[in-house]
Structure formats: C-alpha cells, structure tokens
matplotlib code that plots the C-alpha trace (Angstrom):
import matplotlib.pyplot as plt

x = [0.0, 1.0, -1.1, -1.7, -4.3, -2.9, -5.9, -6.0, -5.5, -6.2, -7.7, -6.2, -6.1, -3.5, -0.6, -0.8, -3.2, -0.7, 0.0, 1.1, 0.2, 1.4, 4.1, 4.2, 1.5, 2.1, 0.8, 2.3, 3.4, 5.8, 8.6, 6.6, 7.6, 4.9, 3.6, 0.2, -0.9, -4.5, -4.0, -7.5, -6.6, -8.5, -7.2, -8.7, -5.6, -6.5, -3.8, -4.9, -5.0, -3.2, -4.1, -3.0, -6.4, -8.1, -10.2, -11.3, -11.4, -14.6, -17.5, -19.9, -23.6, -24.6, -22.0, -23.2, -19.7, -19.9, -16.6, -16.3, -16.0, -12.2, -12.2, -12.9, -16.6, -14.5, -13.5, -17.4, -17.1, -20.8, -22.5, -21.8, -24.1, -21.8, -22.8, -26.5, -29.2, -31.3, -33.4, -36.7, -38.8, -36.7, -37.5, -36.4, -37.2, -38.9, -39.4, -41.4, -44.0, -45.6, -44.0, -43.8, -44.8, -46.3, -46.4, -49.5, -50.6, -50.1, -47.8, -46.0, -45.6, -44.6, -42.0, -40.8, -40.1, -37.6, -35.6, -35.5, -34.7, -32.7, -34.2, -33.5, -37.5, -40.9, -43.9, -46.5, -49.6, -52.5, -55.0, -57.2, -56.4, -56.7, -54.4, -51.4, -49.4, -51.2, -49.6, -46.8, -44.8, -42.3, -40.5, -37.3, -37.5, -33.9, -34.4, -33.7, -36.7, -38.9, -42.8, -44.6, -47.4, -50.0, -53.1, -55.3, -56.8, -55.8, -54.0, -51.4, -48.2, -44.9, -44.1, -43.8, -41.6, -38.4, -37.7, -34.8, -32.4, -33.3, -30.3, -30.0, -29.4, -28.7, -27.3, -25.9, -25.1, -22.9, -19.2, -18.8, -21.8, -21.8, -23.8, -23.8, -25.4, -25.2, -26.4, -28.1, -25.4, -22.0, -19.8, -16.1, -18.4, -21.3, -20.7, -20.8, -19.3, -19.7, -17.8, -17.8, -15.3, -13.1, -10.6, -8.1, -8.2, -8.2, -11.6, -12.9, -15.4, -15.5, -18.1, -19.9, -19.6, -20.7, -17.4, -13.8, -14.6, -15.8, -17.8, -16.7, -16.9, -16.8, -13.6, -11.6, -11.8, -10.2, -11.6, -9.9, -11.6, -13.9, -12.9, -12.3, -12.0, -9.7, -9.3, -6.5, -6.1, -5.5, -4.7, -7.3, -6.9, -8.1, -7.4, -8.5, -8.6, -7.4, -9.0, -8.7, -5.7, -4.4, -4.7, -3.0, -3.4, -4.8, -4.3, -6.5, -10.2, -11.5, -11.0, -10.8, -13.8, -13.3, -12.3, -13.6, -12.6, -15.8, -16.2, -13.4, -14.7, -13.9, -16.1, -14.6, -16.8, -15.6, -16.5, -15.5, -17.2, -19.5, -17.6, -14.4, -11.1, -9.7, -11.3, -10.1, -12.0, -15.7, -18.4, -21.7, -24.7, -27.5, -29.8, -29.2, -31.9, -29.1, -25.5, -24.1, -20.9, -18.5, -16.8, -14.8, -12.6, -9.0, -7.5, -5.0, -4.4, -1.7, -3.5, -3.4, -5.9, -9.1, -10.7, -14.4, -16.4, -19.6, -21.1, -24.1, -26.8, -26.8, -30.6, -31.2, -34.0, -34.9, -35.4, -38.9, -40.0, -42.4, -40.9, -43.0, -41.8, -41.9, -41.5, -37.7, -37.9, -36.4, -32.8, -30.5, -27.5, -24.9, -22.8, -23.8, -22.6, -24.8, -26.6, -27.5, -30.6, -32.3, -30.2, -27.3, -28.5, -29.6, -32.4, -32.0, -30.3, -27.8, -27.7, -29.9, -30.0, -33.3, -35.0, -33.7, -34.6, -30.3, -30.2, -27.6, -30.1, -31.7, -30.5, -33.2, -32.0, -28.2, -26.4, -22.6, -19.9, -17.7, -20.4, -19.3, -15.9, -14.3, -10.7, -9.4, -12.6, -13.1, -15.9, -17.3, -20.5, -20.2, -20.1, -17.4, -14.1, -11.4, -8.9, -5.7, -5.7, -2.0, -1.1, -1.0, -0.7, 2.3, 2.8, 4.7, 4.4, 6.6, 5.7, 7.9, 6.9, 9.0, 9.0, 11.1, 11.8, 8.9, 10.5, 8.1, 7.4, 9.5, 9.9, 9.3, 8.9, 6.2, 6.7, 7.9, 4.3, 0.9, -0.4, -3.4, -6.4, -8.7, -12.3, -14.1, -17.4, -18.9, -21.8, -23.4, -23.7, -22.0, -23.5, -20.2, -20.6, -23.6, -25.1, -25.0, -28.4, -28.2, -30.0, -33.2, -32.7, -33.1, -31.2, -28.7, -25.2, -24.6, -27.5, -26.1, -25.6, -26.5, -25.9, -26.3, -25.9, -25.3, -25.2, -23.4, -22.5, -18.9, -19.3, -20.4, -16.8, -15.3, -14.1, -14.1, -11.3, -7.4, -5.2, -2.3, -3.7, -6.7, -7.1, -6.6, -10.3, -9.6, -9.7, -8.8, -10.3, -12.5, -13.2, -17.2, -17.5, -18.2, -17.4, -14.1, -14.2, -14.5, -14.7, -12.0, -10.0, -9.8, -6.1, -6.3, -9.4, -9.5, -12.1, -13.0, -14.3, -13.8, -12.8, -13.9, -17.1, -16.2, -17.0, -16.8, -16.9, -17.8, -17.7, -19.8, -20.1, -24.3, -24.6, -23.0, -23.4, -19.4, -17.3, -15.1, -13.7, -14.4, -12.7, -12.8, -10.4, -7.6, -8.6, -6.3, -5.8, -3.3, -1.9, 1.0, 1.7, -0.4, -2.4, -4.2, -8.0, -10.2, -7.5, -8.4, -5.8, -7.8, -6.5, -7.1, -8.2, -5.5, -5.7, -2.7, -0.2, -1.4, 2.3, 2.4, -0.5, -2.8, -6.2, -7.0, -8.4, -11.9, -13.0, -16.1, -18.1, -19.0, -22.7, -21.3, -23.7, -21.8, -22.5, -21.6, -22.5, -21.2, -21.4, -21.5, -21.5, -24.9, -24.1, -23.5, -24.8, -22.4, -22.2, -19.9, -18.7, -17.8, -17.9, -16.0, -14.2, -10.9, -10.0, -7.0, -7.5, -6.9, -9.1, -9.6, -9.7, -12.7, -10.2, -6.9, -5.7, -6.4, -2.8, -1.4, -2.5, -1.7, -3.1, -4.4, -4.8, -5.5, -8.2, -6.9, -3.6, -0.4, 0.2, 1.0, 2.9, 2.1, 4.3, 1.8, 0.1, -3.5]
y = [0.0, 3.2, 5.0, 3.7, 4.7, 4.7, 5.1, 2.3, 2.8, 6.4, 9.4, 10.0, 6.2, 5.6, 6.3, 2.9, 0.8, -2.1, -0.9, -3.9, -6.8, -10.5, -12.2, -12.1, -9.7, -5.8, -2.8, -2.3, 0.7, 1.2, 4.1, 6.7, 10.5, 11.9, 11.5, 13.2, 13.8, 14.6, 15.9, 16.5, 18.0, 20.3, 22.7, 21.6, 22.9, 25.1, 27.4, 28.4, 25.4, 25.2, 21.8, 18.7, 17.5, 17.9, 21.3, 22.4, 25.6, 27.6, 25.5, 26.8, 26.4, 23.5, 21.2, 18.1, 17.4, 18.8, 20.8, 17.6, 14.7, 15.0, 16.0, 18.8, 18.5, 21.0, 17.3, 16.1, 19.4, 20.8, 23.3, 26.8, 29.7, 30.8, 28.5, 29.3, 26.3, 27.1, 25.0, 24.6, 22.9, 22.1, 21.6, 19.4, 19.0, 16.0, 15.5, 12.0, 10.4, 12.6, 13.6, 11.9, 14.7, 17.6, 21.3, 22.2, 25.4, 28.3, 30.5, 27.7, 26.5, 30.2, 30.2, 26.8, 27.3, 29.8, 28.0, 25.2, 27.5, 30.4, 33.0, 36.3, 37.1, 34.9, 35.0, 32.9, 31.2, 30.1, 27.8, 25.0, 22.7, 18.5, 18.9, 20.3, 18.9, 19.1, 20.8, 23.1, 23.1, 25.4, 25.6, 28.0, 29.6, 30.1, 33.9, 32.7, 33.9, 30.6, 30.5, 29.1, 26.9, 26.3, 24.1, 23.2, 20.4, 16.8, 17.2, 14.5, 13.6, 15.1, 12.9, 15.0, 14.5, 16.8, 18.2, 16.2, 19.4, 20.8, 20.5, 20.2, 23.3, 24.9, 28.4, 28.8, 32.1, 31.4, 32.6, 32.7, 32.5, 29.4, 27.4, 24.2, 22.8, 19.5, 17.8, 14.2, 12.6, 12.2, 14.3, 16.3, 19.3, 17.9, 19.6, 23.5, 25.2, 29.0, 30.0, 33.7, 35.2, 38.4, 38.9, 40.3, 36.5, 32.7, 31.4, 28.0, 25.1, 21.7, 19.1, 16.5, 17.3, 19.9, 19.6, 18.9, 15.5, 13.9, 10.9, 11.4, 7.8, 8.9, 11.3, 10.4, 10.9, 7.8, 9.3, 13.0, 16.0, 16.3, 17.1, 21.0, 23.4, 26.4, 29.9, 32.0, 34.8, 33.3, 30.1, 27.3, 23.7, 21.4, 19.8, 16.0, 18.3, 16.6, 17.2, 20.3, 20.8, 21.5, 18.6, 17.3, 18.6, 16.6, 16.5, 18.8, 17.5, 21.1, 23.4, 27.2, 28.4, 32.2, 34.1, 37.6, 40.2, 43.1, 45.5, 43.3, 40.2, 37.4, 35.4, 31.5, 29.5, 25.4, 22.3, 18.6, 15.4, 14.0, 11.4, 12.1, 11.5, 9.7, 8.3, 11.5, 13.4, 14.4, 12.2, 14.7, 12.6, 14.5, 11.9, 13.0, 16.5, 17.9, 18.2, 19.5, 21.5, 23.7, 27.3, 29.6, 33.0, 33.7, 36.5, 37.3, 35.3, 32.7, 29.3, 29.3, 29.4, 30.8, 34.0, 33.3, 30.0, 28.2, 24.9, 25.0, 22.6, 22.6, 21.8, 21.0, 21.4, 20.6, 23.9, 24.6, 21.5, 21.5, 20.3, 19.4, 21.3, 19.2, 19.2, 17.4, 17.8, 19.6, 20.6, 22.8, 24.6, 24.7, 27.6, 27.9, 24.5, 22.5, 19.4, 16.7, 15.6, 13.5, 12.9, 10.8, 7.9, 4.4, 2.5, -1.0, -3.6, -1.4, 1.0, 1.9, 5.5, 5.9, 3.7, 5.3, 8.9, 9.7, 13.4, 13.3, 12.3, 15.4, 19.1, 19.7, 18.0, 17.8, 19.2, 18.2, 16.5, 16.9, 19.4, 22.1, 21.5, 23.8, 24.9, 27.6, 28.4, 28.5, 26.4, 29.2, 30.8, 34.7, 35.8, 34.0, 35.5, 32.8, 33.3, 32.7, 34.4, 34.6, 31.2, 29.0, 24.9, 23.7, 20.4, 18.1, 14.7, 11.6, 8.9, 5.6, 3.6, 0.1, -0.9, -4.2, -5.1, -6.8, -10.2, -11.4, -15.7, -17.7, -21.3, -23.1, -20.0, -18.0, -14.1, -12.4, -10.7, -11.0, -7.4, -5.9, -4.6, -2.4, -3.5, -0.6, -0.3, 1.7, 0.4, 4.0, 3.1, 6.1, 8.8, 9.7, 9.6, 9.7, 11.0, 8.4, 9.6, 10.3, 7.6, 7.8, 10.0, 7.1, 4.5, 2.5, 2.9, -0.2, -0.2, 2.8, 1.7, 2.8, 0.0, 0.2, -2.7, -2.7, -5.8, -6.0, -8.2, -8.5, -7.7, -3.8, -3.2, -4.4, -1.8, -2.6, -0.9, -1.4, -2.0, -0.5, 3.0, 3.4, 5.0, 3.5, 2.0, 0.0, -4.0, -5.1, -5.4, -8.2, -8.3, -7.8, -10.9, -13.6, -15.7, -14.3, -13.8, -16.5, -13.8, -12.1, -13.4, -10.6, -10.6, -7.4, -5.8, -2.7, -1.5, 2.7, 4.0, 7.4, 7.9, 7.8, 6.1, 3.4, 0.5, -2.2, -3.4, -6.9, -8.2, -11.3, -13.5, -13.4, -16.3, -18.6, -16.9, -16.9, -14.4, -12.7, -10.0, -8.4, -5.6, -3.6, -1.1, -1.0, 2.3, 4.6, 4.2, 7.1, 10.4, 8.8, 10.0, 7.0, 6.2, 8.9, 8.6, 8.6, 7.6, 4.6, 2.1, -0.5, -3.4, -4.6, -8.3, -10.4, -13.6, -15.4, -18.4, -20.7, -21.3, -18.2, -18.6, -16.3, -17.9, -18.9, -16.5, -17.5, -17.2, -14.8, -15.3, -12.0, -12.8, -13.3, -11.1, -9.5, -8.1, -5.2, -4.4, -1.5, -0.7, 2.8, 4.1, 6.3, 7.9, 11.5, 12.4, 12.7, 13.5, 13.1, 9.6, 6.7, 3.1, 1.9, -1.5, -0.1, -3.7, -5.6, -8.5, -11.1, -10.8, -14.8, -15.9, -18.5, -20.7, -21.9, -21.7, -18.1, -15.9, -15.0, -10.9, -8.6, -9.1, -12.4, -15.6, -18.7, -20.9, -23.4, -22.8, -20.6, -17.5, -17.4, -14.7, -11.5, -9.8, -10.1, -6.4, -6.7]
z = [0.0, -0.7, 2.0, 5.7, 8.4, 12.0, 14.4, 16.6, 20.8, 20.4, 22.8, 26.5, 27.2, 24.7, 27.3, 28.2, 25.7, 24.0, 20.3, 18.3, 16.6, 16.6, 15.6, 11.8, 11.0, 10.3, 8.4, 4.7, 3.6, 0.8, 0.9, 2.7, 2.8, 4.8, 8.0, 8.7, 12.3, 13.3, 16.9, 19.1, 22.1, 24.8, 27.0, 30.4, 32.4, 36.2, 35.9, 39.5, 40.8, 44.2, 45.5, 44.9, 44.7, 40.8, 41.0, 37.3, 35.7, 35.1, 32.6, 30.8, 32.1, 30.0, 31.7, 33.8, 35.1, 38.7, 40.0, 42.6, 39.6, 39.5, 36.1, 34.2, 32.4, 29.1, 28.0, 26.8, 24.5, 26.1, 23.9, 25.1, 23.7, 21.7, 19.3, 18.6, 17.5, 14.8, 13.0, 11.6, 8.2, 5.4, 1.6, -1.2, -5.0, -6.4, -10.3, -10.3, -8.2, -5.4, -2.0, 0.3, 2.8, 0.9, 1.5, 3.4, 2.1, -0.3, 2.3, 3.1, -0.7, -1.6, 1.1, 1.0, -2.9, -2.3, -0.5, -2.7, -6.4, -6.5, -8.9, -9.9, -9.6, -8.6, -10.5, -7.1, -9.2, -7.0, -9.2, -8.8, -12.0, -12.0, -15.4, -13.5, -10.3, -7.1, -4.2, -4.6, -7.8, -9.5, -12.9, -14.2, -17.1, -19.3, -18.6, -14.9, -13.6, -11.8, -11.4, -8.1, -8.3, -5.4, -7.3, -4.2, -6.9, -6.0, -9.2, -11.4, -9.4, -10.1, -13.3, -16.5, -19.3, -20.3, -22.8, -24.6, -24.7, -21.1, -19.0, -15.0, -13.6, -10.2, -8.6, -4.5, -3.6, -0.6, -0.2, -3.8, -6.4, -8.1, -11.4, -12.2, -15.4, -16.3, -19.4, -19.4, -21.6, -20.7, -23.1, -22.3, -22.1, -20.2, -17.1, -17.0, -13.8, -13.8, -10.3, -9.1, -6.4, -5.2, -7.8, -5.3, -3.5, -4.0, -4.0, -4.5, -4.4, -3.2, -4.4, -2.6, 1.4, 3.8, 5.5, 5.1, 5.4, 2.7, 5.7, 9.2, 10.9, 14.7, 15.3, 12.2, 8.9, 6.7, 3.1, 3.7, 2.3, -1.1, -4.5, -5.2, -7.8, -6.8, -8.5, -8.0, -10.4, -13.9, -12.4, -11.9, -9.8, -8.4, -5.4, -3.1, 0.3, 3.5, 6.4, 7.5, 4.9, 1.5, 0.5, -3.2, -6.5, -9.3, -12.7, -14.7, -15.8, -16.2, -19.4, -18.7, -21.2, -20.1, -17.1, -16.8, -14.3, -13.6, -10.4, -8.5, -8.9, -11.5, -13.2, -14.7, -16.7, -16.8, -18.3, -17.7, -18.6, -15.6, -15.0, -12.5, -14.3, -11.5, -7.9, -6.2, -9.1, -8.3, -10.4, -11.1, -11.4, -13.4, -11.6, -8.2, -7.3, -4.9, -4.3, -0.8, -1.0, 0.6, -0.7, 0.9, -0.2, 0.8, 2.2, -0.5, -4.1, -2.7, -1.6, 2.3, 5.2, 4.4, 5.4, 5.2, 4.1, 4.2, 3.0, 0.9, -1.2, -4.6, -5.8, -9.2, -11.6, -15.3, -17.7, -18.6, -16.5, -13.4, -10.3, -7.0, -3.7, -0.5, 3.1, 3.5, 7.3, 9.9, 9.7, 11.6, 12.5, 15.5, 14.7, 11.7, 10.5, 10.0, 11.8, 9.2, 7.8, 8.1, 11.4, 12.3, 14.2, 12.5, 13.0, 14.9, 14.5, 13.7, 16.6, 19.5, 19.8, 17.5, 19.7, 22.7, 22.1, 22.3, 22.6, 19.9, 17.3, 16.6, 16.7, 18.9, 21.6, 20.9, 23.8, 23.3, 21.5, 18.5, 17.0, 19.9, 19.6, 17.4, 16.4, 18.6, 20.3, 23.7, 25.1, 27.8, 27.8, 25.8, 29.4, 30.6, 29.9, 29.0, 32.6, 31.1, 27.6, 27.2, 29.5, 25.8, 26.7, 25.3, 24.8, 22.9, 20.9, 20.0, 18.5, 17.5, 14.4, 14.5, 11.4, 9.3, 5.9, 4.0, 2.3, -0.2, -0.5, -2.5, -3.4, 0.1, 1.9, 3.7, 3.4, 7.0, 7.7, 7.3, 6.2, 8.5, 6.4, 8.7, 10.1, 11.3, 13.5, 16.1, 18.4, 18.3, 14.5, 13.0, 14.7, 15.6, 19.3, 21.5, 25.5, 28.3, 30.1, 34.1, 35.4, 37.7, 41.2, 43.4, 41.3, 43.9, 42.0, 41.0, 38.9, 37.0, 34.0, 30.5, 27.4, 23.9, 20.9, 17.4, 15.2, 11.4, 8.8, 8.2, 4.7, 5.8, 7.4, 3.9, 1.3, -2.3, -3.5, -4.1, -1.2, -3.0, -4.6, -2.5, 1.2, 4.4, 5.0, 1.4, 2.2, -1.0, -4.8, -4.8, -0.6, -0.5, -3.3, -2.0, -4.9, -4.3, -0.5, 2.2, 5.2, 7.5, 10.4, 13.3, 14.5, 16.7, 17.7, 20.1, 21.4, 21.8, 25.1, 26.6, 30.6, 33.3, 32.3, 30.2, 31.9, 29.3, 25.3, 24.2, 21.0, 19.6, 17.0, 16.8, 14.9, 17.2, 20.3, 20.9, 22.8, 20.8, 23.0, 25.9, 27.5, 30.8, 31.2, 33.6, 36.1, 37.5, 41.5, 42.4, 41.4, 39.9, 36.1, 34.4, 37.5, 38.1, 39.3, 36.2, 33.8, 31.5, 29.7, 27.2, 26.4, 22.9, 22.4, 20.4, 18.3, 16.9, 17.3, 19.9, 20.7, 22.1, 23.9, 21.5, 20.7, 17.2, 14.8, 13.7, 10.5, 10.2, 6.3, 4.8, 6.4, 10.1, 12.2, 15.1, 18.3, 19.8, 23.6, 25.2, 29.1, 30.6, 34.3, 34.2, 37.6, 36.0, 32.2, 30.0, 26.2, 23.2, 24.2, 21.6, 21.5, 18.5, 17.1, 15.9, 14.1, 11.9, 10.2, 7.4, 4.5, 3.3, -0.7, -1.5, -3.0, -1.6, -5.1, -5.6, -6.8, -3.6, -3.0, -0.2, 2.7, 2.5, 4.1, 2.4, 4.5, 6.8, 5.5, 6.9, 5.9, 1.8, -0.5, -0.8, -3.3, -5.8, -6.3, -7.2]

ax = plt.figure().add_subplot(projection="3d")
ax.plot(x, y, z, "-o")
ax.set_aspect("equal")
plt.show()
C-alpha cells in the first residue's frame, strides 16, 4: 500500500493501551515520505490550581460534570451559547411520483419554494387545475426567472416528461456565487461550472460534502476532504482536500472556457465530462436533485488558510419542466454549520439510539460532542471570559513507528508478515458519538448503568477498492465478493471508550453466540503519572499463534452477524462519548488456489505470499 491509516489505541487512554500486533502480521506501507498527524486536544488545564487534589477551571452552564467529579466537564465538549441552534422545516425537489410529505398550504408553498430554487424574480400562481401537479410546484425559465405553483386540486403527481435538450441546472449564492449545469449525456463538455469570487483572492469550491470531510466515521476521517476546484487569479486547480488541509493537486479534468474580471470580482466559466477523471476526481450525477458543498474566499491570491467559508446545497431542476416542492424535514445549525438531515442515528439492528430517544439524534436535543468542539474556540458561555488568555498549553508529541523489511514468498517459503487490512465499527452506529443519560434519582449505583448494541455483517466493514492506490479503509479489490471472499479473520481488535465512564466493550459473533472480545479497562488508582483517578488504559483483544498462547483466529463469512454491547456508568450524564471497534485482520480468498494478493490468508492454510500487487 501506498497510504496507511494509524488510528488504533487512540484518545487519553492511549498512554498505556498495547499498540502492536502478533508475531508475523504488520501494516504495509511502501517508501513513505509523509507522516500526517491529526491531533484532538482540549485545554482543560486550572492554571490556578493550588491543590494537589483535581479542581477544574470555570465550565460553561450546559455542563453536567460537577466541579467535585475530578475531572474537568471541558472534556465532553458541552455546547456553550456561543454556538447558537437554529433549526426549523426544510425543503427538497422531487421530479417524479408525489412527495412523500407535501407542502400544506399556499404561504407555506410560496416560502418553501424559495428556499428550494434560487431565482432572480418569482412570478406565485395560486389555481385549482386537475391537469397540472397538485400541491406546490415550481418551474425555471432560461431567462432565470422561476414560477410558483400552489393548485389546491388533488392534481397528477410530479411525473412530466423533459424536454430532450433541457439540462440540470442549479445556482448557490454562498461565499462565492456558483452554477452548475449538467447535461443528461456524458460528453467532455457535459458539465458547466460557472464560479464567481473576489478577484483580489483565491476562491474555491469543493463538491460533494458539507465539510472537510468527505464521511466522518466517529472522530476520524479515513476518506480526507472532497474534490475541489480552486481559482487563484489566472490560475485554476483542483485539489482532493485533506481534512482540515491543503490537501493534493490533481491532474486537470477542467478546461478554462473564459475568465472575466468586472467591479473586483472574477467570473470562470468550466466544463468537464461527468464522470471524475480519476477516484479522487468528483463524479456529477445529473440523476441525483441535490448536491451538498462547501466554498470559501481567501485573504489574498496565494493558496493558504481561508478568510471566510460556508457549505451550501446545490438543488437541481430541469429547464422549462415543473418540479414538486416538498417538506424534507427539519434541519438545523450549530454555529452555523450544519446538523445533518435526516439525522445521524440508524435505525435498529444497527444502533440503539433511534429507539432510545439519544439526545444526539436530533439538533433539537443535541447538547454536546464533537459538533461544539471547534478549532481555537473556547468552550465558555459569551459571558465567561477565558482566565488565562496569554497562559497557551504547550505540549509536545513523540511517536515511534517500529518498522522491518517486507520479504516477499518464494519457493518453500512464507513471506515475514501477514499485512493488516482495517475492520471498522462503532456500536453507536456512525452517529459519531452519543449522550450516556443520568440515570433515575433514586437508582442505587450499581445499577447505574447505560448499554447500547449494534449488530453487522462482516461484509459492511469491507471496502471494495485497491489495497495499493486506495485509502486507508480500502480491504482489498474483490473483498465484499463472496465468490471471491471467504470472510476475515480478526487478528487485533480494540475497542473505543472514553474515561472515566467506560466500563466495558464486548464483541460477539451473533450467529454462534461466541465471545469474541471483551474488554474492561484498567482504572487509574493514584496520582502517579499513568495512575491517576479517572485515567483509563484498554486493552485490545489479540488472536494469533497458539504457541504463544494467543487464541485462534476464527474465520467470520462476509454474512457473520456480530454483536456489539457496550457498558456505561450512568451515575452522571455525560455526552460526546464513543464506543468503536478499531479492528486488523486477514481478509480470506474463497479458494486456496487463488494468486497470492496482499493481505491475504489462504483458508486453513499458513500464511501465503504477498508480493503479488493486485
């Protein structure tokens, strides 16, 4: 592999947490140049404190954490006013059928429509017509002006035909103003990006996430940032962002039709074929009604940090062609980023937290967690001054990567390592993180105690794409076919539980009923460094040579159902915790006689070579 993903044993418990693997077995990576680190740290230093016993700072009102816990409450990242909720009824385009949860009335239709079509001017049409679609409808002209249709008649649904030369069209005025039209038919001028900025500063546009993360799964971000297209004076690029970083420039898709400079601001006009050039290259889908992005404006013409941004939704509608308006449902900011929608939680089997109300679920009720926590910013109320303001926390990092020579097989030999292909899950079932609810006044302690579940198939943990050329989460071309893919066999699994109220992680294989890790972690007993009260270590779960007294791996098919149950002391609320497999394992050909790739195990067998590339 060219690219490797380091995540496992991480947060505050990784001080003592074992970080290794079994004899034999290892992570690839060929040559590498860069290391890139993705540090998540909070201040929750006392300056002031004169004790030896913990006393925290100041915490903003929302905080459950009480000043007698013995840690400080900042750590759970509670939502401060300074970061405003906002929310309320959303709308969405829909081009065929009916929706699914219509527009009740004319004011709402007339308002609602706006928000879905941007328009230089609306022409609102209230009629009472069978012929036309019922409800609330709207259709843009060429001219760019759009008219609004409320027809309190039952009315057809939203299925009309198109015109075979309309094309898909939509406009965001954001940070920068921006078009997109794409045709129906792929072609090297298919899609037409018309992007509009300060001329005195970079500006640009990424495609295909609200974020710099292109799918955060809990706090890391395996995929890095989306696709962009970057303007900098005469100069156009595009980029793969990283998250929260620069990222890598591509080679060029786009062809420069014009770029205008008028009253300070330029004006480029590009086309490219739908189709990305490359994986890292953005794929536009004509079929898809909406597109979430993210823009942003430098402060001078050199790429560097930005100096204002915002992400944005693309909505897109056929020329000349009705569309039906619809309730989408409730969405909402925190800070003016925004909370997704529909929200983040999964329905059972998968997860528990729709079932259980989770406060996390909904901007409504979200309270704290990685959605408060933002760069540089403190975490007090507005009224509360930060006490230190020119005390920084400096701290440092080291970090030792043992590494040996790869020797490939050869006649009547085994290569020297087995290489580790990552397994992913979290138990709050990629909602990131989620609240542990106080339990009932009244409840004796030891019946404090919060659990959620999630069960899986293997085959959801497996990525389809090359082990060499494709990012860290990749498991290998050919790993979710089971013509091609016996299962896995899990040779390090560690679990992910924040401190102090982690109290355990087990892992099973559902379909058998068997035990295939559980973890409690070791607690701090002291104030010695590593010992302190609250401190967690967790110990990952192991599998291996039985001659050195490791169990086993079992092999789990691509249909294996597995169990995740994780424990939490409910004594105190808390929010913004995690409960996550960070795994390594062997990814298992259906047939013995299968070339050897990387990565691989053949069944039954010891390990085999591995200096075939896919």
């Amino acid at each position: 592999p060219l690219t490797q993903f380091f995540s496992e044993g991480n947060g505050g418990e990784f001080r003592l947490s074992y970080h290794g693997y079994p004899k034999g077995y290892a992570q690839f990576i060929e040559s590498p140049d860069i290391v890139h680190v993705m540090p998540m740290q909070i201040d929750t230093r006392n300056r002031d404190m004169d004790t030896p016993a913990f006393k925290p700072g100041p915490l903003p009102r929302a905080s459950r954490i009480p000043a007698s816990a013995g840690y400080s409450g900042l750590i759970e990242c509670p939502c401060s006013d300074t970061l405003p909720k906002k929310w309320g009824m959303s709308y969405g385009a829909r081009s065929t059928g009916r929706c699914r949860t219509p527009v009740k009335n004319a004011t709402e239709c007339f308002s609602g429509a706006r928000q879905v079509m941007g328009s230089s001017k609306y022409v609102e049409h209230q009629v009472s017509a069978s012929s036309k679609a019922g409800g609330c409808s709207v259709e843009r002209h060429v001219d760019g002006t759009a008219d609004i249709f409320w027809n309190s008649a039952v009315g057809r649904g939203c299925a009309s035909r198109r015109p075979a030369d309309s094309l898909m069209v939509s406009f965001a005025q954001s940070v920068v103003n921006l078009t997109v039209a794409l045709a129906t038919q792929e072609a090297p001028t298919a899609a037409t990006i018309t992007i509009t900025g300060p001329a005195d500063r970079w500006f640009g546009v990424g495609f295909g996430a609200d974020a710099m993360c292109v799918h955060m799964v809990s706090d890391e971000c395996p995929e890095g940032g989306p696709y962009a297209i970057v303007v900098s004076g005469e100069s156009v690029t595009e980029r793969k962002l990283a998250f929260h970083g620069a990222g890598d420039v591509l080679p060029r898709s786009v062809t420069v039709q014009s770029s205008t400079v008028q009253n300070g601001y330029r004006t480029v006009v590009l086309t490219r074929p739908l189709s990305g050039a490359s994986p890292k290259h953005y794929t536009f889908d004509p079929t898809k009604p909406s597109m979430p992005i993210i823009n942003a404006k430098g402060c001078g013409l050199p790429f560097a940090q930005h100096c204002g941004h915002a992400p944005a939704t693309l909505t897109f509608f056929a020329t000349n062609t009705p569309t039906c308006v619809c309730e989408g449902g409730i969405r909402g900011t925190i800070g003016g980023n925004p909370f997704p929608n529909p929200g983040p939680c999964s329905p059972q089997p998968h997860g528990d937290l729709l079932w259980q109300h989770n406060p996390t679920c909904s901007v409504q009720t979200y309270v704290g967690g990685l959605r408060c926590c933002r760069d540089g910013k403190s975490l007090l109320d507005a009224d509360q001054p930060v006490p230190w303001p020119d005390q920084y926390l400096e701290y440092s990092l080291k970090f030792r990567f043992y590494f040996e020579e790869y020797v490939p097989a050869r006649p009547a030999y085994v290569p020297s390592h087995q290489n580790l292909v990552r397994l992913y899950w979290t138990t709050e079932a990629f909602a990131g993180e989620y609240d542990v609810p106080q339990c009932l006044p009244g409840t004796p302690a030891a019946d404090c105690i919060h659990v959620i579940t999630s069960r899986w198939k293997v085959r959801e943990m497996m990525h389809n794409c090359s082990l060499r050329t494709g990012d860290g989460s990749c498991t290998g071309t050919g790993s979710t076919d089971p013509n091609q893919t016996a299962g896995v066999k899990l040779i390090y699994a560690g679990p992910h539980c924040h401190a102090p109220t982690c109290l355990s992680m087990e892992l099973y294989n559902a379909d058998t009923g068997r035990l295939l890790c559980h973890m409690e972690p070791v607690r701090g007993q002291s104030v010695d460094l590593y010992d302190e009260h609250g401190f967690l270590a967790i110990p990952p779960c192991l599998w291996g040579d039985i001659a050195e007294g490791l169990l086993e791996p079992e092999l789990l098919s691509l249909d294996t159902t597995l169990l995740s149950i994780k424990r939490n002391n409910n004594t105190l609320g808390h929010t913004g915790e995690m409960a996550s497999w960070q795994m390594r394992g062997i990814v298992v050909p259906r047939h013995p006689k299968t070339p050897a790739r990387e990565g691989v195990l053949a069944p039954g067998k010891g390990p085999v070579g591995m200096d075939v590339v896919e």
